[in-house]
N, CA, C and O atoms as a GROMACS GRO file, in nm:
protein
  308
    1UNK      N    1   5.479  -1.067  10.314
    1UNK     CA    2   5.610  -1.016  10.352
    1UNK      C    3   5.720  -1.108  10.299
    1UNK      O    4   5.823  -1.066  10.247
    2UNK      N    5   5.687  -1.240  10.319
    2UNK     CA    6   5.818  -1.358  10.284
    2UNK      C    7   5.818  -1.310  10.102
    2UNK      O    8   5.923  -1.323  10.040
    3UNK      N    9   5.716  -1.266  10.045
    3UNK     CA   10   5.731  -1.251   9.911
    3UNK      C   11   5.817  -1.139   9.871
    3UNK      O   12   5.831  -1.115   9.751
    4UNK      N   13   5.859  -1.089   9.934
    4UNK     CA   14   5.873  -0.961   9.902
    4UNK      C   15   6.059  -0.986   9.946
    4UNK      O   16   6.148  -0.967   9.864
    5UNK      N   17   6.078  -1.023  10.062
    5UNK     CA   18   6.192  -1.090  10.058
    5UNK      C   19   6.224  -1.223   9.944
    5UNK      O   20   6.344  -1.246   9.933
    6UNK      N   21   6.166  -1.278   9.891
    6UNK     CA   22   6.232  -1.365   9.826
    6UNK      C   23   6.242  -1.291   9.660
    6UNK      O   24   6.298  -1.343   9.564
    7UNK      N   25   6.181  -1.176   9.662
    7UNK     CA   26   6.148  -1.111   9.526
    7UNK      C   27   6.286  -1.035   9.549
    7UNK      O   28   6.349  -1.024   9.444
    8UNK      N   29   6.349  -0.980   9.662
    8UNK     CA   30   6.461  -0.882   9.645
    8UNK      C   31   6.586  -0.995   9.656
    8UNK      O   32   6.704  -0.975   9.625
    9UNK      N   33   6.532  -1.107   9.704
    9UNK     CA   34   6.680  -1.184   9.714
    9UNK      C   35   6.658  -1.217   9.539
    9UNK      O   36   6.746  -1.167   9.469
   10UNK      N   37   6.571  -1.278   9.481
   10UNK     CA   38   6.607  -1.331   9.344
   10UNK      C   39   6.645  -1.164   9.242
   10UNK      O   40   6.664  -1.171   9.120
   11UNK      N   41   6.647  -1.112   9.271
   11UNK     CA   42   6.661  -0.962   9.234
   11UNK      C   43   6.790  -0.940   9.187
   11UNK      O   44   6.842  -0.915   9.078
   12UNK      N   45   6.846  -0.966   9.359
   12UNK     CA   46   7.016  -0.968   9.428
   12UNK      C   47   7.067  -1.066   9.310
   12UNK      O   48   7.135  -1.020   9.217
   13UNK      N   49   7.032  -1.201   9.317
   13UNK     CA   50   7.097  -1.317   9.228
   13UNK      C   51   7.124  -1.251   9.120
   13UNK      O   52   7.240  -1.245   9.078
   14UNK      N   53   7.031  -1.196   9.063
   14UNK     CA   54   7.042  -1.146   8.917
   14UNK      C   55   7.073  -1.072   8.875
   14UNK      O   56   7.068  -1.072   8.752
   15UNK      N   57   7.134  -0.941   8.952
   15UNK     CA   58   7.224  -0.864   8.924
   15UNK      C   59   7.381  -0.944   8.960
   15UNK      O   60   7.480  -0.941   8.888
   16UNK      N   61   7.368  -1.005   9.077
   16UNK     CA   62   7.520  -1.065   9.070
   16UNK      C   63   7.550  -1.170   8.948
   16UNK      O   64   7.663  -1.168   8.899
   17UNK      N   65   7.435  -1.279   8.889
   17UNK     CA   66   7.487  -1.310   8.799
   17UNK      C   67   7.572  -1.264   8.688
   17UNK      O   68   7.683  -1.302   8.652
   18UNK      N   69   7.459  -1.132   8.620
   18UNK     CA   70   7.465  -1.035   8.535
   18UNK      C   71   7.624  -0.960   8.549
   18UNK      O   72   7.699  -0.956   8.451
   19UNK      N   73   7.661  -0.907   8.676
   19UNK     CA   74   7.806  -0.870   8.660
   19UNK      C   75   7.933  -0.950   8.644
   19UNK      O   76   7.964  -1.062   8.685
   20UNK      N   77   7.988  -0.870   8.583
   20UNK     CA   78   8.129  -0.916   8.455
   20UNK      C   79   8.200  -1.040   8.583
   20UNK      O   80   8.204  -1.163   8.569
   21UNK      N   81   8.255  -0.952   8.715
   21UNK     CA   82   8.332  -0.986   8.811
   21UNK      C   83   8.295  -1.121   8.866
   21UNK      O   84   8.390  -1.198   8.878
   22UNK      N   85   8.177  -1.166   8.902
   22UNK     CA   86   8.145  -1.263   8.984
   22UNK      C   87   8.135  -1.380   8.859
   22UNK      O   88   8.234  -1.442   8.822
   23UNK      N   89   7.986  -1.402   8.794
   23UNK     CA   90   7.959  -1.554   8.738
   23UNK      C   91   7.959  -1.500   8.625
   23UNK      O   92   7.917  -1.577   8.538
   24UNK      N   93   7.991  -1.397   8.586
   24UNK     CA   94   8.022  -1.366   8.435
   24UNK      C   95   7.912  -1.394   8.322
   24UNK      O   96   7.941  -1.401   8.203
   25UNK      N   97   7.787  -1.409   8.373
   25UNK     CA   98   7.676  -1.491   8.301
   25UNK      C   99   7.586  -1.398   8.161
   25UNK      O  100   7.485  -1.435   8.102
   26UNK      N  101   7.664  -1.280   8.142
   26UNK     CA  102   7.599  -1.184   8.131
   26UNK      C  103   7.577  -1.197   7.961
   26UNK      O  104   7.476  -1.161   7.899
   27UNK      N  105   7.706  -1.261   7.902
   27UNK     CA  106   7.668  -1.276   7.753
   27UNK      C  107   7.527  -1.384   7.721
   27UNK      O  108   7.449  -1.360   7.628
   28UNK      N  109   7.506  -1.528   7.830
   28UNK     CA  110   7.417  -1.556   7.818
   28UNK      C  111   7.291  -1.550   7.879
   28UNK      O  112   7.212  -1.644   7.874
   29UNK      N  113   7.269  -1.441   7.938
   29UNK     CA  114   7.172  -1.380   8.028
   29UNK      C  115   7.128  -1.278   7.860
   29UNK      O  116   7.018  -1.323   7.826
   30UNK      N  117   7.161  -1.197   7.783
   30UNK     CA  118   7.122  -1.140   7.728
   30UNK      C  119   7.082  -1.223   7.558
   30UNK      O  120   7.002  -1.183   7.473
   31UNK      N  121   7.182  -1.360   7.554
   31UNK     CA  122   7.096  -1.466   7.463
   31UNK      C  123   6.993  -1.525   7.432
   31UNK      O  124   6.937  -1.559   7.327
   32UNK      N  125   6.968  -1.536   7.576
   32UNK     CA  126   6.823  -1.575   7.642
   32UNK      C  127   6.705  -1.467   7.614
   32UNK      O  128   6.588  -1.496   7.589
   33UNK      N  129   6.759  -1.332   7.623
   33UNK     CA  130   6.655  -1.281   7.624
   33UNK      C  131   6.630  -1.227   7.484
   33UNK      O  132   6.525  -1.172   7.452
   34UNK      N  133   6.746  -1.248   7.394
   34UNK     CA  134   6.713  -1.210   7.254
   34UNK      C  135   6.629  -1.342   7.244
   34UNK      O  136   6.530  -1.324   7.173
   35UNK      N  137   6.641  -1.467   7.294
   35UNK     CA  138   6.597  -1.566   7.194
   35UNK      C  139   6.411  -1.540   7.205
   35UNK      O  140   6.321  -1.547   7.121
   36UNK      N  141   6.414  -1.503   7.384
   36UNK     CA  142   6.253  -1.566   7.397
   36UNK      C  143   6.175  -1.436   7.404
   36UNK      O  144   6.057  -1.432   7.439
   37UNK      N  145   6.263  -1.302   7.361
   37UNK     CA  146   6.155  -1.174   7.309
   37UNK      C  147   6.056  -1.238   7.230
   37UNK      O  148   5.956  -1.271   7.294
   38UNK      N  149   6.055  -1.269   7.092
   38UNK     CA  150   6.000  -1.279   7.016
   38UNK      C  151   5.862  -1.357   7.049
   38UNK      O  152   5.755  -1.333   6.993
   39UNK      N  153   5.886  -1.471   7.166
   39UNK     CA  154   5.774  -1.586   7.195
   39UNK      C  155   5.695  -1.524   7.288
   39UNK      O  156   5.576  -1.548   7.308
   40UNK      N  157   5.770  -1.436   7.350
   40UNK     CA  158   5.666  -1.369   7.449
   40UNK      C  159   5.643  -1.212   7.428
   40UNK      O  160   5.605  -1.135   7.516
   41UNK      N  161   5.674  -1.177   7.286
   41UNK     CA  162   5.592  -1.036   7.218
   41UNK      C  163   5.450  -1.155   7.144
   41UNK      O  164   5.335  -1.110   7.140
   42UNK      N  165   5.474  -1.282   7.097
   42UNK     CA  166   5.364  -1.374   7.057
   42UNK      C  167   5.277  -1.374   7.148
   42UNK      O  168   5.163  -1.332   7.124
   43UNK      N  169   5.311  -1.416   7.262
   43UNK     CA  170   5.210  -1.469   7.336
   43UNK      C  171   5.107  -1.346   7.429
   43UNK      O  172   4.992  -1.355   7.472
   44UNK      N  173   5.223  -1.215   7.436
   44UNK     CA  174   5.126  -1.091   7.444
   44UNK      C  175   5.044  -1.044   7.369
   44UNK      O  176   4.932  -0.999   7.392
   45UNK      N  177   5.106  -1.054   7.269
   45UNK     CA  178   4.996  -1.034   7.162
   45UNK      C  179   4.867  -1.111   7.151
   45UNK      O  180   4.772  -1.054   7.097
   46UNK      N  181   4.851  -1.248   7.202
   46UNK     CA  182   4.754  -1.344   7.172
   46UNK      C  183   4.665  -1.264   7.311
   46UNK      O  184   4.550  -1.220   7.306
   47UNK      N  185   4.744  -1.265   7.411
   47UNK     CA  186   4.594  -1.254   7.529
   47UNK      C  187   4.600  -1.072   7.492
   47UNK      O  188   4.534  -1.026   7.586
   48UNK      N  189   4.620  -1.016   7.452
   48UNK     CA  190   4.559  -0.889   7.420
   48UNK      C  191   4.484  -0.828   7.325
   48UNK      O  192   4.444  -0.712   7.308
   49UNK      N  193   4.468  -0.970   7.245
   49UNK     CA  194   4.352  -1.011   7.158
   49UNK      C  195   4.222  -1.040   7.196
   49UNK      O  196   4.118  -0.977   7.178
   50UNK      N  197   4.254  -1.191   7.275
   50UNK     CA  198   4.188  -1.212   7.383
   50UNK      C  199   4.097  -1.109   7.451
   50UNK      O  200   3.975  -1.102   7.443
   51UNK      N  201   4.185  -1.026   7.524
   51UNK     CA  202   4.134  -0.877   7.602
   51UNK      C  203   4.002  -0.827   7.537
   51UNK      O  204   3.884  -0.841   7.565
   52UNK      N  205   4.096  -0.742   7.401
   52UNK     CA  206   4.018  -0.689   7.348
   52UNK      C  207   3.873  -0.738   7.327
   52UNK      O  208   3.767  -0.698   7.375
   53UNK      N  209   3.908  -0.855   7.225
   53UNK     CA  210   3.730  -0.882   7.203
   53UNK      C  211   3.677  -0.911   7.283
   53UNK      O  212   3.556  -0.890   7.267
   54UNK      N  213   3.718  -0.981   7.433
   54UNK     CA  214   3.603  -0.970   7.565
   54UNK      C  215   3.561  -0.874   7.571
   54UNK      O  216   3.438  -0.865   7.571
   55UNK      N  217   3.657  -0.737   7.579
   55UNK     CA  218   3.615  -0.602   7.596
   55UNK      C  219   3.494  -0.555   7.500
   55UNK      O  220   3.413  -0.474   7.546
   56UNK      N  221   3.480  -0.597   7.384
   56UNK     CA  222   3.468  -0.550   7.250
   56UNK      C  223   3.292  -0.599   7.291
   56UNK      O  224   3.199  -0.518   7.289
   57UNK      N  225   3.279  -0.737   7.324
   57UNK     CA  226   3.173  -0.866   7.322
   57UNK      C  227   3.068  -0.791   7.505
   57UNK      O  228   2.947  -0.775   7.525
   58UNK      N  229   3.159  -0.772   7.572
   58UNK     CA  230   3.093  -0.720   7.716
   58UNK      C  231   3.034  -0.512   7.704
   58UNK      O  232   2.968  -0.432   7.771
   59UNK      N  233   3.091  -0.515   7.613
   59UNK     CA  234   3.041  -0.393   7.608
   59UNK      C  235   2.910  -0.394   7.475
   59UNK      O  236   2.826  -0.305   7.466
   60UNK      N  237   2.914  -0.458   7.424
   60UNK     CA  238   2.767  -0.504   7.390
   60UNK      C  239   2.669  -0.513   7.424
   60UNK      O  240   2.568  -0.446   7.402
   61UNK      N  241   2.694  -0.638   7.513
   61UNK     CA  242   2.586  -0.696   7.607
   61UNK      C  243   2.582  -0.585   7.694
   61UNK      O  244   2.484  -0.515   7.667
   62UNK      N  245   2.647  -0.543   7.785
   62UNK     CA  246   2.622  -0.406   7.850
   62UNK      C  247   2.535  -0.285   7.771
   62UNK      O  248   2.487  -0.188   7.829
   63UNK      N  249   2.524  -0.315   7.612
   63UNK     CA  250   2.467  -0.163   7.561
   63UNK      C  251   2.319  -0.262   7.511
   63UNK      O  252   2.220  -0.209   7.461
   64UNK      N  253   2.327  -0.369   7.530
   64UNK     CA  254   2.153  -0.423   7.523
   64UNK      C  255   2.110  -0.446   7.636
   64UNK      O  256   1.997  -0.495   7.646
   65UNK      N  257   2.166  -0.424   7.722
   65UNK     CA  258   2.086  -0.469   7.872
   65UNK      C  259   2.026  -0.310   7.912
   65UNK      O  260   1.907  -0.298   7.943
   66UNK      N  261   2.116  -0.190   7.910
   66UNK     CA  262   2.074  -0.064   7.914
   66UNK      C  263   1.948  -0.032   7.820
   66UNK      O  264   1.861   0.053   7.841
   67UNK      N  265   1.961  -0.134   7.693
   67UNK     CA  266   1.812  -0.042   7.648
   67UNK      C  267   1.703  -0.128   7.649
   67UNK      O  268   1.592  -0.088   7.615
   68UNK      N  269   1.731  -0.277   7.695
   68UNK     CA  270   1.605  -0.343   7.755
   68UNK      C  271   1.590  -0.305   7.897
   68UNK      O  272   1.496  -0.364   7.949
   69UNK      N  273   1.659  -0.217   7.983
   69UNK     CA  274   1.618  -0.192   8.061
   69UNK      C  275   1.547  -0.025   8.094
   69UNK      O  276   1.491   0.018   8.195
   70UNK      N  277   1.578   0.038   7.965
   70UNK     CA  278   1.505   0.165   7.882
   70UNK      C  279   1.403   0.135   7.881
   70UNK      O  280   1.324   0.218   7.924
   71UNK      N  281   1.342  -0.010   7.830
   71UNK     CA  282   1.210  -0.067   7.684
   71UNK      C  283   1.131  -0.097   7.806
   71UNK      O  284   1.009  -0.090   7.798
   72UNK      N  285   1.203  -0.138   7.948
   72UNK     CA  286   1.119  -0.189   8.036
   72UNK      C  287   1.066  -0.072   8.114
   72UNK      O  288   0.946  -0.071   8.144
   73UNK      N  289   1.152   0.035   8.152
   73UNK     CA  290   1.111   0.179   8.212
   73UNK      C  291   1.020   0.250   8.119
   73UNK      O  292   0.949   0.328   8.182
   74UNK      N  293   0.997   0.251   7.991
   74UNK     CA  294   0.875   0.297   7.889
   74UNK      C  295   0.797   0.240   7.927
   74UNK      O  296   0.698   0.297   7.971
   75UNK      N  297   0.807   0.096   7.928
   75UNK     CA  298   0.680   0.001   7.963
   75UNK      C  299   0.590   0.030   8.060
   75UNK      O  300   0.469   0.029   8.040
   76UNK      N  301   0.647   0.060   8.178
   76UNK     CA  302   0.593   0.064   8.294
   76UNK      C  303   0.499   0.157   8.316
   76UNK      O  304   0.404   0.155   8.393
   77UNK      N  305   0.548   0.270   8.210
   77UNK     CA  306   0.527   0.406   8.208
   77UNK      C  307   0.362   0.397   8.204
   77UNK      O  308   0.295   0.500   8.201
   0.00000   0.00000   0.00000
């Protein structure tokens, strides 16, 4: 619950920064975010790399365990 209040108060901050009237912060609120798009389209990109080939590597091993566990149900047979 306290999270959830402190998520709408930092929320609040940041729209009041953002408007013209109060702290006026808004030309460098949007500097910021031109600067560090780029580092963090990088760094998404790296763990969704990441992702993938876990994905890529576990679904492997998942498709040899299904047919040693095929080789073992023949076996038994």
């Amino acid at each position: 619950m306290i999270s959830i209040i402190i998520g709408l108060l930092l929320i609040a901050f940041t729209v009041f920064a953002a408007l013209p009237s109060y702290l006026n912060w808004g030309t460098e609120i949007i500097a910021f975010l031109k600067g560090c798009a780029p580092v963090l389209a990088a760094f998404i990109g790296l763990i969704s790399l990441f992702i993938g080939a876990a994905d890529i590597k576990d679904k492997k091993e998942a498709k040899k365990e299904e047919e040693a566990a095929a080789a073992l149900a023949e076996e038994s047979k």
